[in-house]
C-alpha positions in Angstrom: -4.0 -17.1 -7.5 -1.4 -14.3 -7.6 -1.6 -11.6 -11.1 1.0 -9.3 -12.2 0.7 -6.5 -14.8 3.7 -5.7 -16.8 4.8 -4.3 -20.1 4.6 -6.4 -23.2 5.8 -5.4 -26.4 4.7 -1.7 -26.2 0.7 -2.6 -24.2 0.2 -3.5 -20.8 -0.6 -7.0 -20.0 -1.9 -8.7 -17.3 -0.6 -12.0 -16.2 -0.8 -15.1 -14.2 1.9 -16.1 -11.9 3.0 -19.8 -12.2 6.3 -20.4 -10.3 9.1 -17.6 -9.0 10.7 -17.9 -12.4 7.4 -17.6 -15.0 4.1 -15.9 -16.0 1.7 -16.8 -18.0 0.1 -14.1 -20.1 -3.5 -13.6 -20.2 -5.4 -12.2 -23.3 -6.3 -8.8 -23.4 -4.4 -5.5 -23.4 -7.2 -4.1 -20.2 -5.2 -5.6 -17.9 -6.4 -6.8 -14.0 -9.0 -3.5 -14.7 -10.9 -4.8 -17.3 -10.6 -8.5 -16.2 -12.3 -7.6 -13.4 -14.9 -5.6 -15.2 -15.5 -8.5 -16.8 -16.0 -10.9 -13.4 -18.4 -7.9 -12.4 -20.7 -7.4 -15.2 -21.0 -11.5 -15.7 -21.4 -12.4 -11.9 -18.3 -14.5 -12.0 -15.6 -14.8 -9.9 -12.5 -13.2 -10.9 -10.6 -16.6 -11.1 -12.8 -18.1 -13.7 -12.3 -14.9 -16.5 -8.6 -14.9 -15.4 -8.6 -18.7 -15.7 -10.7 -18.7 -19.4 -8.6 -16.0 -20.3 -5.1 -17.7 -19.9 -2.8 -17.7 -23.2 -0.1 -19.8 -24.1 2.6 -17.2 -23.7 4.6 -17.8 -20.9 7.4 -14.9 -20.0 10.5 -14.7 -17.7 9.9 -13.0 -14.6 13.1 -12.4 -13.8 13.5 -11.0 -17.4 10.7 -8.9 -16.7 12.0 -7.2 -13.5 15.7 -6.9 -15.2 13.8 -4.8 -17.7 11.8 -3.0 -15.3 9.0 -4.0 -17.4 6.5 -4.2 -14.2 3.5 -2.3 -13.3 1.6 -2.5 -10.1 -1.0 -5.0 -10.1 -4.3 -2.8 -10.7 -4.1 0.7 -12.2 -7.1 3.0 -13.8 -6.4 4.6 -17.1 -6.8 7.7 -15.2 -4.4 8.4 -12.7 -7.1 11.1 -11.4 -9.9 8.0 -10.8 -7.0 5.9 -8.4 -7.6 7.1 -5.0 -4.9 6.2 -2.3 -5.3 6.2 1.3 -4.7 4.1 4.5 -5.3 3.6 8.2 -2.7 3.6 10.7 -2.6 2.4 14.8 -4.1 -0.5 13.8 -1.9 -3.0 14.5 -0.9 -4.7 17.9 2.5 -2.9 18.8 1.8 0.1 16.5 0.9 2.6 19.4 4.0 2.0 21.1 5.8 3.1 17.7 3.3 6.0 17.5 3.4 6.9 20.7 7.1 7.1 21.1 7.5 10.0 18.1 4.7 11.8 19.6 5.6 12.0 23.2 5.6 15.4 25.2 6.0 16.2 28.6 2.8 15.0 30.2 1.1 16.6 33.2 1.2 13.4 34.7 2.7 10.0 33.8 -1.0 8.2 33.7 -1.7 11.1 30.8 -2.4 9.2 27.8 -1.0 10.5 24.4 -3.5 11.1 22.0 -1.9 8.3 19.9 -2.0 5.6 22.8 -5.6 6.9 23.3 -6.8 6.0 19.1 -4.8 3.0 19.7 -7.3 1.9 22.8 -10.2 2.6 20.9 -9.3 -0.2 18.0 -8.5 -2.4 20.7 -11.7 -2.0 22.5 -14.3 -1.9 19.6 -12.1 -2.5 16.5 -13.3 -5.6 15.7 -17.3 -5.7 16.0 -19.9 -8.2 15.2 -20.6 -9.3 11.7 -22.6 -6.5 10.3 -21.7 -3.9 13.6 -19.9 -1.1 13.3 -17.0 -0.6 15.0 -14.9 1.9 16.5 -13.3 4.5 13.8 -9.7 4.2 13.4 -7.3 7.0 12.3 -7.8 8.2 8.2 -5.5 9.3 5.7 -5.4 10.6 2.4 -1.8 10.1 0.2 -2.9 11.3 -3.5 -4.1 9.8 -6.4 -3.0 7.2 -9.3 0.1 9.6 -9.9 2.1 9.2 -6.6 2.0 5.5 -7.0 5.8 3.8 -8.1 6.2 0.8 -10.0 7.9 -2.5 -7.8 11.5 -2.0 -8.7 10.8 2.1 -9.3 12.6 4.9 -7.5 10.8 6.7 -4.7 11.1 10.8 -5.5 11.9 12.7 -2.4 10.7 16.4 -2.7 13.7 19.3 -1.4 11.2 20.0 0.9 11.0 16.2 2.8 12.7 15.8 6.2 12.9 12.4 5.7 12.5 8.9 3.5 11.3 6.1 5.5 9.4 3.2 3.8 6.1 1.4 6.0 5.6 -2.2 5.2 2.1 -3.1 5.1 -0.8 -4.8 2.7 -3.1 -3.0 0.9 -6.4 -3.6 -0.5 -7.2 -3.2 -3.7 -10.6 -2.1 -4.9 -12.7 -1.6 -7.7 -16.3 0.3 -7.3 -19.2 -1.3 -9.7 -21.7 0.4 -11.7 -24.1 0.5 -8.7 -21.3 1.7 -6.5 -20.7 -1.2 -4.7 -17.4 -1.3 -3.6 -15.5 -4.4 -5.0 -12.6 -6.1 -3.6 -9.9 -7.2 -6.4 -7.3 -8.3 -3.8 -4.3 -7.5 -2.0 -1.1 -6.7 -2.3 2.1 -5.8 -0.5 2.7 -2.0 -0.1 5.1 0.1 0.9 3.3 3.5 2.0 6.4 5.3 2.3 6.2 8.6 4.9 8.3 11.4 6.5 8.5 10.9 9.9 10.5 13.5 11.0 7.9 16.0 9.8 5.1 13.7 11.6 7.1 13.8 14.5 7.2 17.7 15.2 3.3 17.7 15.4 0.5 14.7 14.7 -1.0 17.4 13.2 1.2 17.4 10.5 0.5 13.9 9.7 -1.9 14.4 6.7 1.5 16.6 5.3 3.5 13.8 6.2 1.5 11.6 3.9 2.0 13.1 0.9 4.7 11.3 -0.7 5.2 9.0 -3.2 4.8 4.9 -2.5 4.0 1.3 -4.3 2.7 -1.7 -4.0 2.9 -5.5 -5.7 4.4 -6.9 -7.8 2.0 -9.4 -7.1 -2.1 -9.3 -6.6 -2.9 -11.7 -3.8 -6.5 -13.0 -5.1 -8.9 -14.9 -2.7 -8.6 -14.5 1.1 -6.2 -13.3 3.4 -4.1 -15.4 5.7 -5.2 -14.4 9.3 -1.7 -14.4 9.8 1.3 -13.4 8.2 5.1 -12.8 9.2 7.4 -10.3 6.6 10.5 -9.4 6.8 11.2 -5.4 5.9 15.1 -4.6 5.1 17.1 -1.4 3.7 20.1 -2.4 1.5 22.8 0.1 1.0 25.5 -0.5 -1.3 24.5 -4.3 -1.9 24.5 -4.9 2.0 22.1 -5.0 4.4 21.6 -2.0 6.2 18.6 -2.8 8.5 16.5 -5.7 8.8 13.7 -6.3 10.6 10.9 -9.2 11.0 7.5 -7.5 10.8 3.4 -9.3 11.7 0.3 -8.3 10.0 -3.2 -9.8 9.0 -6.2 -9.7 11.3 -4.8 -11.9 14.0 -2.1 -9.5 14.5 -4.1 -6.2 14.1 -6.8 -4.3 16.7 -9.3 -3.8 13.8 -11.0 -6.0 11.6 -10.3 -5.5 8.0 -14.1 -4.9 7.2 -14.4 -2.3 10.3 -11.5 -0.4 8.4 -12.9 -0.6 4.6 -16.3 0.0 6.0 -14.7 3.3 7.8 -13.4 3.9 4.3 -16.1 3.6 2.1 -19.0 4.9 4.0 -17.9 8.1 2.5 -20.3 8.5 -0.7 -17.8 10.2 -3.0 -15.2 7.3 -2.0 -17.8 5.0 -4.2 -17.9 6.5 -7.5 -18.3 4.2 -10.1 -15.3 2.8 -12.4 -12.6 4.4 -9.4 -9.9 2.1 -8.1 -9.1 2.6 -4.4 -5.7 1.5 -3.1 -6.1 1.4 1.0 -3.2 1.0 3.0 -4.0 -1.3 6.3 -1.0 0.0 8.7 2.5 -1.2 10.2 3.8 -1.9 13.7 7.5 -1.9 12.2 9.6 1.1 10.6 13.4 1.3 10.5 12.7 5.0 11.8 11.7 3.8 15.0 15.3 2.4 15.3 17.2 6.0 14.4 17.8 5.0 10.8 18.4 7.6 8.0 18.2 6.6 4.9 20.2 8.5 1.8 20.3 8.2 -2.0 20.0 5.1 -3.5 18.7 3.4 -0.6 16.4 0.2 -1.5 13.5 -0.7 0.4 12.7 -4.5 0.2 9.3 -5.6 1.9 9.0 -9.5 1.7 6.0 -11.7 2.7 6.1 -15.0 1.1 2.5 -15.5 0.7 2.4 -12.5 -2.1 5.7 -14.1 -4.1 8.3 -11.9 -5.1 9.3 -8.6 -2.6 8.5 -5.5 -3.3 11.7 -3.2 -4.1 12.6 0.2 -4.5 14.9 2.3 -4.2 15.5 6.1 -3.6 16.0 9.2 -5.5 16.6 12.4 -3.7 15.8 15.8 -5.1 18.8 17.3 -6.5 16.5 21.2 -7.2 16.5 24.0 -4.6 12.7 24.3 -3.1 11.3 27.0 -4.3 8.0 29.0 -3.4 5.2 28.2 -5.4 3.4 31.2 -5.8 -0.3 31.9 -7.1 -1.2 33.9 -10.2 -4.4 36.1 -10.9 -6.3 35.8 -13.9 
């Protein structure tokens, strides 16, 4: 089963996907939220409330997206109660990515970079037994509900950015119970969207890196993950394609297990509040970076993997404003 959420006639809805060319709405102005509210506080699974809670009302999806009626698939009221973070190195190929931007003149050529070194660690104890814990991989934190873009919505670039480059990967989305339980809604196709140049000076300044806009959707994969999954992540400029590359993902094609990585996640108490919604970005091997790309304004970003329906678009919006200094005032 794949969901949407999308404006209708003034109040988000939440809908069920039935071919490339038609939703079907579902009753209810809560949206994917409240549905699965609903699945948690009567112990059902989420495709039997979505299924008992299908209308009549079908809708255009191409309609929709022409309108730029679309929302991402799971939002909180709140943007402050959406937390949005992600993993990275933890797919087969990513070190070499990695480890290329961060190279320095080593002291000797065996030196490992400290990339290449987080890398081994998923590959060695990413993935342990049911109920193990495996090795930790690398954490980040992008912001909260308010960074995220709609599918089909412009990415803001800050004056301050050294660069735009998307990061094709799934995300999980989660919702924590009453009992603060994390709860897994589904996933979705994301586009975490970094600056690389400013990662690239110094690892450290990968957390600043990270704070940028990004999106995911349109659609909510619900059930479980294909082990295996092949994409294909482009850039369009000016109706052509600019770059194109295939890219792999899902467990078979990753050095952690998905558990290891949301149990690294949530084992943090405050990340299991009850009533927040956690968007968790899994990681890339593939970024049109690594290939000396720049992208400019009005850049789109297309992230395709058939098994979640429609791609994910947007496009770019540079900031026109000199940066300025924010200062601090004294009460």
């Amino acid at each position: 089963m794949r969901l949407i959420q999308c404006l209708h006639e003034g109040q988000l809805r939440a809908a069920m996907v039935e071919s490339p060319q038609q939703v079907r709405l579902i009753s209810g102005s809560q949206g994917v939220y409240g549905l699965a509210q609903q699945a948690i506080a009567e112990s059902r699974p989420l495709t039997e409330v979505v299924e008992a809670a299908l209308t009549e009302e079908r809708l255009d999806y191409a309609a929709l997206i022409e309108a730029k009626q679309l929302l991402p698939p799971l939002t909180h009221s709140s943007p402050a109660n959406c937390l949005v973070t992600g993993t990275g190195l933890t797919h087969l190929g990513s070190a070499d990515t990695r480890s290329a931007m961060h190279a320095k003149a080593q002291a000797k050529e065996s030196e490992l970079t400290d990339s290449m070194r987080m890398f081994k660690l998923g590959v060695e104890g990413g993935k342990p037994e049911s109920g193990a814990c495996g090795a930790q991989p690398e954490w980040f934190y992008k912001g909260d509900g308010s960074i995220i873009v709609n599918p089909e919505g412009e990415f803001p670039v800050p004056a301050f950015a050294q660069d735009a480059g998307e990061e094709p990967e799934l995300a999980g989305l989660y919702l924590i119970d009453g009992d603060g339980q994390p709860r897994r809604v589904g996933y979705a196709i994301g586009n975490e969207f970094s600056d690389h140049v400013t990662e690239r000076f110094n690892y450290l300044w990968l957390a600043h890196s990270k704070l940028r806009a990004c999106s995911f959707g349109p659609e909510l994969l619900v059930g479980e993950l294909p082990a295996h999954l092949e994409g294909t992540s482009r850039i369009v400029r000016d109706g052509k394609t600019l770059w194109e590359k295939p890219f792999l993902t899902g467990e078979a094609n990753m050095a952690h297990s998905l558990a290891n990585l949301e149990h690294h996640h949530f084992k943090y108490a405050n990340f299991r509040r009850a009533g927040d919604v956690h968007v968790h970005y899994f990681g890339t091997a593939t970024l049109s970076f690594a290939d000396s790309v720049k992208t400019q304004q009005g850049d789109r970003f297309e992230i395709d993997l058939p098994e979640f329906g429609r791609p994910l678009r947007n496009t770019l919006r540079f900031s026109s404003d000199d940066e300025a200094i924010v200062t601090v005032r004294s009460l």
